[in-house]
PyMOL Python script that loads the backbone (N, CA, C, O; Angstrom):
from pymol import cmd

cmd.read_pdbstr("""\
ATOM      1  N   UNK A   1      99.747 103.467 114.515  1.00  0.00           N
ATOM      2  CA  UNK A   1     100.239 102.222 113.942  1.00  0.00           C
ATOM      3  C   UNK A   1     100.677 102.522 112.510  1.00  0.00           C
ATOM      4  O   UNK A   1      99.867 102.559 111.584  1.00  0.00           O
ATOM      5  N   UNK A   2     101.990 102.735 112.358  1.00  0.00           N
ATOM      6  CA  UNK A   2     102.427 102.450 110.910  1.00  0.00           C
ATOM      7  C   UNK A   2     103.092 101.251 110.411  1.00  0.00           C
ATOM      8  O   UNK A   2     103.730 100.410 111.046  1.00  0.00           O
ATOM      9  N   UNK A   3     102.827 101.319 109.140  1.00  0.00           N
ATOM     10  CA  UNK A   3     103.225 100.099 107.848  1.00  0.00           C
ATOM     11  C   UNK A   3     104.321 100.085 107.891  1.00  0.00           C
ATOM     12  O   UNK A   3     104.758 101.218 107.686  1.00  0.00           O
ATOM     13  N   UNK A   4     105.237  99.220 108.093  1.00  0.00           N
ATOM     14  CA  UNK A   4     106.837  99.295 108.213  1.00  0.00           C
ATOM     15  C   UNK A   4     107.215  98.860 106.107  1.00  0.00           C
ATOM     16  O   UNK A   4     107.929  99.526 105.357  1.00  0.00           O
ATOM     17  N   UNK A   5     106.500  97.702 105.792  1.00  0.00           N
ATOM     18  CA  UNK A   5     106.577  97.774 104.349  1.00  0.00           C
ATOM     19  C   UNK A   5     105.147  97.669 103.608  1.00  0.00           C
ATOM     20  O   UNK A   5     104.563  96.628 103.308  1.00  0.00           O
ATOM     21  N   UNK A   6     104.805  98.733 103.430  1.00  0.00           N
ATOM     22  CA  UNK A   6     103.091  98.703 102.721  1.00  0.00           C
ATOM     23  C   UNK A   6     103.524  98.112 101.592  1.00  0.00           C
ATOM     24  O   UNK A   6     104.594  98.387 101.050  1.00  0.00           O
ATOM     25  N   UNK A   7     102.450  97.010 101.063  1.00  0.00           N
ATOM     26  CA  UNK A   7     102.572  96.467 100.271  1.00  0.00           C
ATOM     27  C   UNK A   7     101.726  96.787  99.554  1.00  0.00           C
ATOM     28  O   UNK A   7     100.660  96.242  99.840  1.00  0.00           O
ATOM     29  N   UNK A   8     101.652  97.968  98.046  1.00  0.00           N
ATOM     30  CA  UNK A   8     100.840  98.253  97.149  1.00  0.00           C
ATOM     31  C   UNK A   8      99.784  96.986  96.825  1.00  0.00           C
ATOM     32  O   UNK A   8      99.966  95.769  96.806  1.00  0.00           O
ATOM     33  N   UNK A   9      98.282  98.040  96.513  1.00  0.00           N
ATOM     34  CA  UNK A   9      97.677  96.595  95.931  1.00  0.00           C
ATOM     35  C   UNK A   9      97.568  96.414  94.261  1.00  0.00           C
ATOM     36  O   UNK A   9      97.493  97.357  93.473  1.00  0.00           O
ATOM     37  N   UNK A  10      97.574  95.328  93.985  1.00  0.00           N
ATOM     38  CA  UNK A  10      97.437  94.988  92.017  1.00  0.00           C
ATOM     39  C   UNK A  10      96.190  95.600  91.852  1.00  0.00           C
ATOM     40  O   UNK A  10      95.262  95.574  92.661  1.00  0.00           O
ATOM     41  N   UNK A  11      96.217  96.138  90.790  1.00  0.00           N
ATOM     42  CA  UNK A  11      94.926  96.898  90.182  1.00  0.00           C
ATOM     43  C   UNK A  11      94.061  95.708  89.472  1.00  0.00           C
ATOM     44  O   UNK A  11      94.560  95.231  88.452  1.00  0.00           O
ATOM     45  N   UNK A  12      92.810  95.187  89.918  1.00  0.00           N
ATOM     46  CA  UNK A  12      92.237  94.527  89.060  1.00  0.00           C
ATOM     47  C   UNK A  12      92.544  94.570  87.660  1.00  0.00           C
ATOM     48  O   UNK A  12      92.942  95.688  87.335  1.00  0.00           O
ATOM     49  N   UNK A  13      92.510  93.947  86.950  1.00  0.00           N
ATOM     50  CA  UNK A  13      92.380  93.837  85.469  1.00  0.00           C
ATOM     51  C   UNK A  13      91.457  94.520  84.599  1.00  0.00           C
ATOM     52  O   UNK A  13      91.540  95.287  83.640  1.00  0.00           O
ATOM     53  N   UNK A  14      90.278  93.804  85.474  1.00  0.00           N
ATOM     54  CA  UNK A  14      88.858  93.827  84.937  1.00  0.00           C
ATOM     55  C   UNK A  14      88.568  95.165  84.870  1.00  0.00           C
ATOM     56  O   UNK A  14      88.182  95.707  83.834  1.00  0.00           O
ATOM     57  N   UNK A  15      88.774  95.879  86.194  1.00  0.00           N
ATOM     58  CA  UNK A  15      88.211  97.127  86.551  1.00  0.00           C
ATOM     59  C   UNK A  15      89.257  98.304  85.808  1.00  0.00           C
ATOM     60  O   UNK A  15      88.857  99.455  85.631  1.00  0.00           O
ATOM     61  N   UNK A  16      90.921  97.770  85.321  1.00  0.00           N
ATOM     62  CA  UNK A  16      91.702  98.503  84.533  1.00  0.00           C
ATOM     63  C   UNK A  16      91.285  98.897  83.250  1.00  0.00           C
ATOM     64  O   UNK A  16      91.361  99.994  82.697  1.00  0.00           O
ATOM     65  N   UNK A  17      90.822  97.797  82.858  1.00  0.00           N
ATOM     66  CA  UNK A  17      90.214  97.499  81.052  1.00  0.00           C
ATOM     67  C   UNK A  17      89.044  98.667  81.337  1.00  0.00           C
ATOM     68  O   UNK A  17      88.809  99.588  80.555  1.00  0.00           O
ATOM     69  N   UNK A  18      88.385  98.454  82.565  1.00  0.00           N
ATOM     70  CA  UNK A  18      87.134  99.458  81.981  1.00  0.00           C
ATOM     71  C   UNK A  18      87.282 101.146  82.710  1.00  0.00           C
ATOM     72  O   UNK A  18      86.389 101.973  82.895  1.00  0.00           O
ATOM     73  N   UNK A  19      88.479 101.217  82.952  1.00  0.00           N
ATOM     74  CA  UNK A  19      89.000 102.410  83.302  1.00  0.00           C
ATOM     75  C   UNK A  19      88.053 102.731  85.185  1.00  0.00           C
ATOM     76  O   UNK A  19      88.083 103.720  85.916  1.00  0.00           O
ATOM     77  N   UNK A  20      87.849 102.346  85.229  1.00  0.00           N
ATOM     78  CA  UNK A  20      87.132 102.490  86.716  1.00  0.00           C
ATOM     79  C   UNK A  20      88.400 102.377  87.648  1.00  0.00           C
ATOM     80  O   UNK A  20      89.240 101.478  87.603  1.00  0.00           O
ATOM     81  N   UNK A  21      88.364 104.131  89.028  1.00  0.00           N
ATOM     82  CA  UNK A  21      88.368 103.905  89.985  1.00  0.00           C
ATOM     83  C   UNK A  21      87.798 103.873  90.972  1.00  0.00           C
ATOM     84  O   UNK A  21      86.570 103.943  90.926  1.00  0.00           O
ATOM     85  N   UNK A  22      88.462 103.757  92.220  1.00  0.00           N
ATOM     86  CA  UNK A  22      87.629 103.991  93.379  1.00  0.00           C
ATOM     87  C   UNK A  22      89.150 103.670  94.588  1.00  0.00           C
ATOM     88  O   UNK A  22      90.376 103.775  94.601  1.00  0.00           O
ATOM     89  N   UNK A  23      87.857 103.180  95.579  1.00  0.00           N
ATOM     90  CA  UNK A  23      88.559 103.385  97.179  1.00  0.00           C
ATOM     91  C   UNK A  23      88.271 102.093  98.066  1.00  0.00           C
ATOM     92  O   UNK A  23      87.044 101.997  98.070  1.00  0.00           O
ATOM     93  N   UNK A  24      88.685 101.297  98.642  1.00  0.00           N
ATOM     94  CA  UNK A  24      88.475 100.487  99.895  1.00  0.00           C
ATOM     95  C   UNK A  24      88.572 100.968 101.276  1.00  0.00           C
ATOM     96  O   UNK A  24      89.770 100.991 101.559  1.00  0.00           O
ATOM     97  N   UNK A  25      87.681 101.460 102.513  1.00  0.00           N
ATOM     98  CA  UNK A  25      88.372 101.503 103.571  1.00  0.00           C
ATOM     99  C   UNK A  25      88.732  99.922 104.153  1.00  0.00           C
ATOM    100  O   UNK A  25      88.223  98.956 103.586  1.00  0.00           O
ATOM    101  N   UNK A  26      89.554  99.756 105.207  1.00  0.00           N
ATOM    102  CA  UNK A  26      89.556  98.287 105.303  1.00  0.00           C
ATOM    103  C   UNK A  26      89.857  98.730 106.719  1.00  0.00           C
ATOM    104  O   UNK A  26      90.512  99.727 107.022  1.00  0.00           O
ATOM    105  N   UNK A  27      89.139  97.619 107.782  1.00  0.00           N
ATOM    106  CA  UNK A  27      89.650  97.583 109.029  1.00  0.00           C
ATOM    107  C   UNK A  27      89.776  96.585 110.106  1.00  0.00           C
ATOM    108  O   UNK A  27      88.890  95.994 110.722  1.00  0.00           O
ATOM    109  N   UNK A  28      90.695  96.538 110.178  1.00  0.00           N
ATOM    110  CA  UNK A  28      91.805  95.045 111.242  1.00  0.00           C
ATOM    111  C   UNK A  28      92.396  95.564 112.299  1.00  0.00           C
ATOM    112  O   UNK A  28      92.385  96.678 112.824  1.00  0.00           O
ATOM    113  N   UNK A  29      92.999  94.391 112.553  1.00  0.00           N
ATOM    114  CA  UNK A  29      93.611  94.307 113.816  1.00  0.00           C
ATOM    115  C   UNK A  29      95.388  94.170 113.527  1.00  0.00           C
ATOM    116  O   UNK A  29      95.974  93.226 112.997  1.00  0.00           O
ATOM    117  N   UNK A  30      95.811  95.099 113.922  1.00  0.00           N
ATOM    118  CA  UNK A  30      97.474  94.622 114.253  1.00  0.00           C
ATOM    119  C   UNK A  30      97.528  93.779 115.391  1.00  0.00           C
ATOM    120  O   UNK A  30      96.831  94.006 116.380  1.00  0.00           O
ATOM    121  N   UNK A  31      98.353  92.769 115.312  1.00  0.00           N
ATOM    122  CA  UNK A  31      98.643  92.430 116.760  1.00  0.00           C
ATOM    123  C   UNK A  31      99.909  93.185 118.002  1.00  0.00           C
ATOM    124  O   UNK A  31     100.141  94.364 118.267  1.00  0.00           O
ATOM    125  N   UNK A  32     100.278  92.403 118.327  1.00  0.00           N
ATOM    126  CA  UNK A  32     101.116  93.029 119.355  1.00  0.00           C
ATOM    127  C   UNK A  32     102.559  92.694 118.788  1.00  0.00           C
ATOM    128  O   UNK A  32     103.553  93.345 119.110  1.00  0.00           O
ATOM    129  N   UNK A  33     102.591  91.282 117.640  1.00  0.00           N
ATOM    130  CA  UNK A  33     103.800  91.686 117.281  1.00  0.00           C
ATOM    131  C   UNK A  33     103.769  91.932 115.656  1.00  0.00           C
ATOM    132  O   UNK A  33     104.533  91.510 114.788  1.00  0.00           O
ATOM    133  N   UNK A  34     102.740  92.674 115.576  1.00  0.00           N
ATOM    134  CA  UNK A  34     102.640  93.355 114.024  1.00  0.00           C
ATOM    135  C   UNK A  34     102.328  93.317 113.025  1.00  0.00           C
ATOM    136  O   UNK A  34     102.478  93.975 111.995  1.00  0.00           O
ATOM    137  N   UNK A  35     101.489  91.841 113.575  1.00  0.00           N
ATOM    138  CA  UNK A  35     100.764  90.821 112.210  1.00  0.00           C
ATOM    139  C   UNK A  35      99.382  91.547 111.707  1.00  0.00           C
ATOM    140  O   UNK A  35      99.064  92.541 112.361  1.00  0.00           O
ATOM    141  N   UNK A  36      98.741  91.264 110.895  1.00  0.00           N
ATOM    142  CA  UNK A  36      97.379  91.534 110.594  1.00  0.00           C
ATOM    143  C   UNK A  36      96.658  90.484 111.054  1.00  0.00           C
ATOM    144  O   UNK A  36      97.077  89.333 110.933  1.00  0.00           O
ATOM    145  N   UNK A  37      95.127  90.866 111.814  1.00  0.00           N
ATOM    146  CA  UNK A  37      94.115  89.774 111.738  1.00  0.00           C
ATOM    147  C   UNK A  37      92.659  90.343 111.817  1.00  0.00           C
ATOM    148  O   UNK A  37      92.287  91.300 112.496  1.00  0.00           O
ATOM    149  N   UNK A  38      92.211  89.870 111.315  1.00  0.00           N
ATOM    150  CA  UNK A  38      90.535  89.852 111.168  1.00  0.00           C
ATOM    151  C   UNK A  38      90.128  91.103 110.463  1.00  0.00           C
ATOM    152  O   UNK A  38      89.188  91.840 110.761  1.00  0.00           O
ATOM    153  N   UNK A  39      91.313  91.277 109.098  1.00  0.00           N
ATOM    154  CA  UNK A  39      90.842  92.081 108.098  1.00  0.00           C
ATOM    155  C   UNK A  39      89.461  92.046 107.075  1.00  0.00           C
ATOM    156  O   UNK A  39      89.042  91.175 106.312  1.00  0.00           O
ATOM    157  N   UNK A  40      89.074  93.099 107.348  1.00  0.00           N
ATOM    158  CA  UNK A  40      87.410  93.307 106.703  1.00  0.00           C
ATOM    159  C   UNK A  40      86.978  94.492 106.473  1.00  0.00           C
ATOM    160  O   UNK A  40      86.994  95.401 107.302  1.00  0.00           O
ATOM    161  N   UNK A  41      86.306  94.618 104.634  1.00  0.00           N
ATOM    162  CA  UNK A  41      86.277  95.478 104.233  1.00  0.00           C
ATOM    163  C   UNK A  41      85.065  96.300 104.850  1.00  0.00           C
ATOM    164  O   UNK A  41      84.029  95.658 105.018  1.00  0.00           O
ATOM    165  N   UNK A  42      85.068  97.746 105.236  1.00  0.00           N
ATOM    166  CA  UNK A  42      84.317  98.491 106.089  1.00  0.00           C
ATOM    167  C   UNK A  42      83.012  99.407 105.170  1.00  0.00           C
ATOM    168  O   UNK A  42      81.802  99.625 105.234  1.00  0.00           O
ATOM    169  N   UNK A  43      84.210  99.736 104.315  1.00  0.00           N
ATOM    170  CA  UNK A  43      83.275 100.742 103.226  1.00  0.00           C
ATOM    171  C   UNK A  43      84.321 100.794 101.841  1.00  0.00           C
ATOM    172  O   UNK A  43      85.547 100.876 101.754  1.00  0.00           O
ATOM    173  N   UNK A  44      83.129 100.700 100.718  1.00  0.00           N
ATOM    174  CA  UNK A  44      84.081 100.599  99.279  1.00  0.00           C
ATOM    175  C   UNK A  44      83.442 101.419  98.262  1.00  0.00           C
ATOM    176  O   UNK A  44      82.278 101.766  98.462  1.00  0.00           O
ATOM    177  N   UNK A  45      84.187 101.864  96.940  1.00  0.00           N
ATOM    178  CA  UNK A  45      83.153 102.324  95.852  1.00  0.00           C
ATOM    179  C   UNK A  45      83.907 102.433  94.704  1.00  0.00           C
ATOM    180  O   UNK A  45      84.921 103.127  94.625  1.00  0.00           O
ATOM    181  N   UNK A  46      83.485 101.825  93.886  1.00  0.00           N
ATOM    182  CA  UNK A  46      82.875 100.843  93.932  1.00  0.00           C
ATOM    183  C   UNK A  46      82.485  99.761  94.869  1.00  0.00           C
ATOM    184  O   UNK A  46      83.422  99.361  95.559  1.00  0.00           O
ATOM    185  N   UNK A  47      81.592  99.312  95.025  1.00  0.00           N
ATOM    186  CA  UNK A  47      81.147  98.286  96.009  1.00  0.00           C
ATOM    187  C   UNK A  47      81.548  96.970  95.615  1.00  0.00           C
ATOM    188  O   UNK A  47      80.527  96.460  95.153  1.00  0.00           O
ATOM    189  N   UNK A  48      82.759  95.910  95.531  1.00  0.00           N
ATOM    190  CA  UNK A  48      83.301  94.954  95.808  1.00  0.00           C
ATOM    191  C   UNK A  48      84.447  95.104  94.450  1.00  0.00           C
ATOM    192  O   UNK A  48      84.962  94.017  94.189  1.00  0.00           O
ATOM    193  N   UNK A  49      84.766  95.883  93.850  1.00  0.00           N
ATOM    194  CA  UNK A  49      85.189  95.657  92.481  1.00  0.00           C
ATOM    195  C   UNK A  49      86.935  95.548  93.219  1.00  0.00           C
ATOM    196  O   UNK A  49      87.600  94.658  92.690  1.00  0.00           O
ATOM    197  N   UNK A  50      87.577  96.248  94.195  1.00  0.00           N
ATOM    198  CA  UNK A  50      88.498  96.612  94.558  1.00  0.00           C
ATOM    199  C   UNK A  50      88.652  95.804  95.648  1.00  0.00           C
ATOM    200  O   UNK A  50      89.795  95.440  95.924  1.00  0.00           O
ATOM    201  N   UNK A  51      87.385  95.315  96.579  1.00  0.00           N
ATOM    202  CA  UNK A  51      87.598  94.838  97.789  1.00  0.00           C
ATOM    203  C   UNK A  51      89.269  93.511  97.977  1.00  0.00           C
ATOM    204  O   UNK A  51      90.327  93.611  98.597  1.00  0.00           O
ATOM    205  N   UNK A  52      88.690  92.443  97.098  1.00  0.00           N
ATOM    206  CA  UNK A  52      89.894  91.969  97.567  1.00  0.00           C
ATOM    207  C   UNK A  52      91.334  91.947  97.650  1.00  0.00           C
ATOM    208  O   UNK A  52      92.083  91.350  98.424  1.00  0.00           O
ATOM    209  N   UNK A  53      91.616  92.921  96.444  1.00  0.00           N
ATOM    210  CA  UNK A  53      93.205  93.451  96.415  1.00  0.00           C
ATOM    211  C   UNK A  53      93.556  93.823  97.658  1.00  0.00           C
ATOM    212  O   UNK A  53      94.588  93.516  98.255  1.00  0.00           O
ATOM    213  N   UNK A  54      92.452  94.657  98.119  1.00  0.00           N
ATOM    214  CA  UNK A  54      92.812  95.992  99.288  1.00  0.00           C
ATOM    215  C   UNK A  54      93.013  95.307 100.540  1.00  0.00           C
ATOM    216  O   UNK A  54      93.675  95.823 101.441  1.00  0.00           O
ATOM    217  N   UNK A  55      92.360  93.923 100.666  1.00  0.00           N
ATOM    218  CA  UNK A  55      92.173  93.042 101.682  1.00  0.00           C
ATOM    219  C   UNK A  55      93.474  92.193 101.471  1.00  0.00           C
ATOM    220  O   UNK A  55      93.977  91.936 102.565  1.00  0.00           O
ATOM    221  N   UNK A  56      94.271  91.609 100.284  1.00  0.00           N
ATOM    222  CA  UNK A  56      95.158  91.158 100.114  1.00  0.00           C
ATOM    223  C   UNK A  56      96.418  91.864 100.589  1.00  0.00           C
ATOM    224  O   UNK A  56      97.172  91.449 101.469  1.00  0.00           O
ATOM    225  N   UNK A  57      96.567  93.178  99.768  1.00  0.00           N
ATOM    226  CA  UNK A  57      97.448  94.079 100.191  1.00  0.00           C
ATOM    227  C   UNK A  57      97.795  94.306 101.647  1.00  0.00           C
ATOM    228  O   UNK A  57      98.974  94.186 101.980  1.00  0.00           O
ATOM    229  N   UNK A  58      96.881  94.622 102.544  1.00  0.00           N
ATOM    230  CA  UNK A  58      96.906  94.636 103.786  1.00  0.00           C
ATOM    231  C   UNK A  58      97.371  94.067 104.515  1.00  0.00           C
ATOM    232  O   UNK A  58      98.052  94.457 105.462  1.00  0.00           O
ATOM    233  N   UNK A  59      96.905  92.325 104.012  1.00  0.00           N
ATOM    234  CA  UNK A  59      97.373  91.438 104.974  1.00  0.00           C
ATOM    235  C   UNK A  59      98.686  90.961 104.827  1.00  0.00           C
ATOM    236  O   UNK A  59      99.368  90.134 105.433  1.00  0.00           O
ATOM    237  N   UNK A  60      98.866  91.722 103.834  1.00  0.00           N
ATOM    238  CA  UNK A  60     100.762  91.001 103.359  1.00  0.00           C
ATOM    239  C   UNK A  60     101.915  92.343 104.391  1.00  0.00           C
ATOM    240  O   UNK A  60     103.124  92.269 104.612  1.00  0.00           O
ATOM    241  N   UNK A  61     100.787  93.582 104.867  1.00  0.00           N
ATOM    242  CA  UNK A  61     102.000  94.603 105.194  1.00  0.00           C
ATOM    243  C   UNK A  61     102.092  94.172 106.667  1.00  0.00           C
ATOM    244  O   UNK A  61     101.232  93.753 107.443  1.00  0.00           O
ATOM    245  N   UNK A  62     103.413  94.409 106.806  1.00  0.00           N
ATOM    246  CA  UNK A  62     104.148  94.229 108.111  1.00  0.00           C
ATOM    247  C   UNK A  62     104.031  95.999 108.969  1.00  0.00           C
ATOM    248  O   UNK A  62     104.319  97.122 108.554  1.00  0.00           O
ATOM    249  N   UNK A  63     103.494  95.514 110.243  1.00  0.00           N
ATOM    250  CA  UNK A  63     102.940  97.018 111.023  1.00  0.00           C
ATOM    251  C   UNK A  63     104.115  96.874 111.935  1.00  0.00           C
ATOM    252  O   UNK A  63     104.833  95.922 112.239  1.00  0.00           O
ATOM    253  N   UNK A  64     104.065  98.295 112.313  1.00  0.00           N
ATOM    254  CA  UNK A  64     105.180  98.637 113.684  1.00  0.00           C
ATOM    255  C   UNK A  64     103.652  98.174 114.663  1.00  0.00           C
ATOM    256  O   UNK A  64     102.570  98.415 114.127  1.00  0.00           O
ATOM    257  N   UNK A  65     103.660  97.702 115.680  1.00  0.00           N
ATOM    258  CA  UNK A  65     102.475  97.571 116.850  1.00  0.00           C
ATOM    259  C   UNK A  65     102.348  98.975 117.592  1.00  0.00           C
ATOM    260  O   UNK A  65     103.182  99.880 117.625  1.00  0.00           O
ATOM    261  N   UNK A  66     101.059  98.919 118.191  1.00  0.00           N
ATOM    262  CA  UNK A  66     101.149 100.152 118.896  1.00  0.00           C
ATOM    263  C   UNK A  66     101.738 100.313 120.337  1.00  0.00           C
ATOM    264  O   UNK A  66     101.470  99.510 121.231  1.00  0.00           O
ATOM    265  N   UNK A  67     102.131 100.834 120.422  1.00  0.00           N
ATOM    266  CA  UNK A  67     103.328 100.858 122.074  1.00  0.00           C
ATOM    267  C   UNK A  67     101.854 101.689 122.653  1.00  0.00           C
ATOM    268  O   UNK A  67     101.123 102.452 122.022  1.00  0.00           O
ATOM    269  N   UNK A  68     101.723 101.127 124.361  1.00  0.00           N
ATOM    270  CA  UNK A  68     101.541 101.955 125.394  1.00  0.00           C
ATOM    271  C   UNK A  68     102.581 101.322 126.495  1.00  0.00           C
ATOM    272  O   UNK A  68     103.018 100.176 126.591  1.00  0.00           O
ATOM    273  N   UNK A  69     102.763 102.230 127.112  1.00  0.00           N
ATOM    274  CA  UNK A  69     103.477 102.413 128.163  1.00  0.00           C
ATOM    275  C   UNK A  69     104.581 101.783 127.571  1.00  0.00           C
ATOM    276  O   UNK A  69     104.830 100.788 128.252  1.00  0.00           O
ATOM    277  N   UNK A  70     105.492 101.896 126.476  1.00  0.00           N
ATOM    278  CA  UNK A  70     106.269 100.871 125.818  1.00  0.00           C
ATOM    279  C   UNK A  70     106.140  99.510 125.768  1.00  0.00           C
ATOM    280  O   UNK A  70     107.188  98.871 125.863  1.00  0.00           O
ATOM    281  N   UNK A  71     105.108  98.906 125.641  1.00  0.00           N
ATOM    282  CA  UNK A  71     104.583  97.846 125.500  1.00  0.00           C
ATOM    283  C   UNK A  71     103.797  97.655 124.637  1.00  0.00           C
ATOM    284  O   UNK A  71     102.890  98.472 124.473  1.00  0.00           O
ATOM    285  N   UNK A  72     103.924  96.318 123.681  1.00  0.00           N
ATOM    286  CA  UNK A  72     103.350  96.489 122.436  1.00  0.00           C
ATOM    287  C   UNK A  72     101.482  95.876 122.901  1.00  0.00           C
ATOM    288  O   UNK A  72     101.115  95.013 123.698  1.00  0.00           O
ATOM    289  N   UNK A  73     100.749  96.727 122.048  1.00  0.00           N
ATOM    290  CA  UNK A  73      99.458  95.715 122.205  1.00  0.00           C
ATOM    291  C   UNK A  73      98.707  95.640 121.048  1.00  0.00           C
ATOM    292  O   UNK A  73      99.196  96.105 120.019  1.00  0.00           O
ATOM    293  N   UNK A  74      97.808  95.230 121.032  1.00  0.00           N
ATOM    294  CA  UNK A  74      97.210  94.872 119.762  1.00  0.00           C
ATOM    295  C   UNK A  74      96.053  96.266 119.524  1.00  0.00           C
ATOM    296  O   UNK A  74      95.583  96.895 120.472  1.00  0.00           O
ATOM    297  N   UNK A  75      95.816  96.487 118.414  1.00  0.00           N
ATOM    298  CA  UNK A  75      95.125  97.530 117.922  1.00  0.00           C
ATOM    299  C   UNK A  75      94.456  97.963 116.852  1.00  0.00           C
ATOM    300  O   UNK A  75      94.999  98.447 115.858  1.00  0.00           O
ATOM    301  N   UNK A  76      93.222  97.806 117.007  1.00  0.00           N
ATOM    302  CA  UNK A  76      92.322  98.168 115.853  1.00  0.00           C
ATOM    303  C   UNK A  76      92.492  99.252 114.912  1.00  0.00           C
ATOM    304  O   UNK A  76      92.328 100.374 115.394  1.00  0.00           O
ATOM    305  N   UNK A  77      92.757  99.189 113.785  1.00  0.00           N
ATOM    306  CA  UNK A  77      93.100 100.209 112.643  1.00  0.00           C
ATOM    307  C   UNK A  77      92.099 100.103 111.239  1.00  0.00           C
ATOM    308  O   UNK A  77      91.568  99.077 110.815  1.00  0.00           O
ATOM    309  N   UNK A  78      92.019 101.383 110.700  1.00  0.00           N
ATOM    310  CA  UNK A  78      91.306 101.648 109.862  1.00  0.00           C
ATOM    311  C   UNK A  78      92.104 102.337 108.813  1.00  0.00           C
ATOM    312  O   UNK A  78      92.823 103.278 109.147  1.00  0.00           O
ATOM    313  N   UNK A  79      92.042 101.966 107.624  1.00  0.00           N
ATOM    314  CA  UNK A  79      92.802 102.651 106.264  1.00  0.00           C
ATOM    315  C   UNK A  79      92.447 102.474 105.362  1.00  0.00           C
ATOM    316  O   UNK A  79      92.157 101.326 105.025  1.00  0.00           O
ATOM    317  N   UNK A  80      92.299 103.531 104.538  1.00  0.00           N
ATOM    318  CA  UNK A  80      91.310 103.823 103.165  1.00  0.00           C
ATOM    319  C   UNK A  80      92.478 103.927 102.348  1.00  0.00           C
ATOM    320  O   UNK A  80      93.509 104.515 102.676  1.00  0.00           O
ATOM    321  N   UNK A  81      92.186 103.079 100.812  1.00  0.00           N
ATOM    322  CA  UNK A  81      93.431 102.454  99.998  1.00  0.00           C
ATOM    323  C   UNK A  81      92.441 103.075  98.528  1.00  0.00           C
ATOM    324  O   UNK A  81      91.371 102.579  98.176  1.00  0.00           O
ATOM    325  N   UNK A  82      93.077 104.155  97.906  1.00  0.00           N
ATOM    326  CA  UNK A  82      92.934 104.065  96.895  1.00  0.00           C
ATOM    327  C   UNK A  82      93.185 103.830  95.480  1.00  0.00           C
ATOM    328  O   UNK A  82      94.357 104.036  95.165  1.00  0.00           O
ATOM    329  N   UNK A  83      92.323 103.414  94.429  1.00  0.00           N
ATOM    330  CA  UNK A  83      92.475 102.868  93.496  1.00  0.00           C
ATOM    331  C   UNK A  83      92.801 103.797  92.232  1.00  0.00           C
ATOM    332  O   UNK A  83      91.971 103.574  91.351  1.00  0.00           O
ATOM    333  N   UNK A  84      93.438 104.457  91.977  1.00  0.00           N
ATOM    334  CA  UNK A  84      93.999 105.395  90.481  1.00  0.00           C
ATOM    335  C   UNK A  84      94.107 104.749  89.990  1.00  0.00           C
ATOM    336  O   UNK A  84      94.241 103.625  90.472  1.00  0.00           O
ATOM    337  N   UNK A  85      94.136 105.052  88.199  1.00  0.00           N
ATOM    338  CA  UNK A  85      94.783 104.850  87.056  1.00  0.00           C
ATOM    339  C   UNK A  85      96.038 105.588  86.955  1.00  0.00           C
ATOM    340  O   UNK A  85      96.044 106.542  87.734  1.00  0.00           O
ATOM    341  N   UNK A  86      97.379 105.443  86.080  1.00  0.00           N
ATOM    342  CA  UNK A  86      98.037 106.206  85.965  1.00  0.00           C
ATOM    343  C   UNK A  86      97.313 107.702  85.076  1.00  0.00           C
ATOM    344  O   UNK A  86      96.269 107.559  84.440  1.00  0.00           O
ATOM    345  N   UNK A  87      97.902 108.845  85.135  1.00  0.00           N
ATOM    346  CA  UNK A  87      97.386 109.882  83.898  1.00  0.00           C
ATOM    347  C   UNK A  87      98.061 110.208  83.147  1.00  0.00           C
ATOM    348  O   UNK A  87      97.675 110.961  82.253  1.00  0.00           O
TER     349      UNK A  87
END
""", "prot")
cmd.dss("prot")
cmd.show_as("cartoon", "prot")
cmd.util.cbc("prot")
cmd.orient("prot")
């Protein structure tokens, strides 16, 4: 299942000012025609500082669905989004 337009996530503020990164994994559901649903954060670390961007971000990207047998179906996905500063 790929992101047809990944939609970067905003860097907290809070967590910019104090120079902190980290990582979100996040894991949902594509549907069959490419939507996101029942996005939820899996594993983070910082532990919530990042969570909701990563959860925002997600749900705004538009997925290709996963084809079997050329037929689209819905499909559980997992993706770890990390958080840099520029250097």
């Amino acid at each position: 299942v790929q992101g047809v337009t990944p939609i970067a996530p905003t860097y907290p503020a809070q967590a910019a000012r104090n120079k902190q990164e980290g990582w979100v994994e996040v894991e949902f559901t594509v549907t069959a025609d490419g939507r996101v649903e029942n996005a939820r954060v899996s594993a983070s670390e910082p532990q919530r500082v990042f969570d909701r961007e990563a959860i925002r971000s997600i749900e705004r990207t538009k997925f290709n669905p996963r084809l079997e047998n050329g037929v689209p179906v819905n499909a559980t996905v997992r993706r770890r989004i990390e958080f840099k500063l520029g250097r």
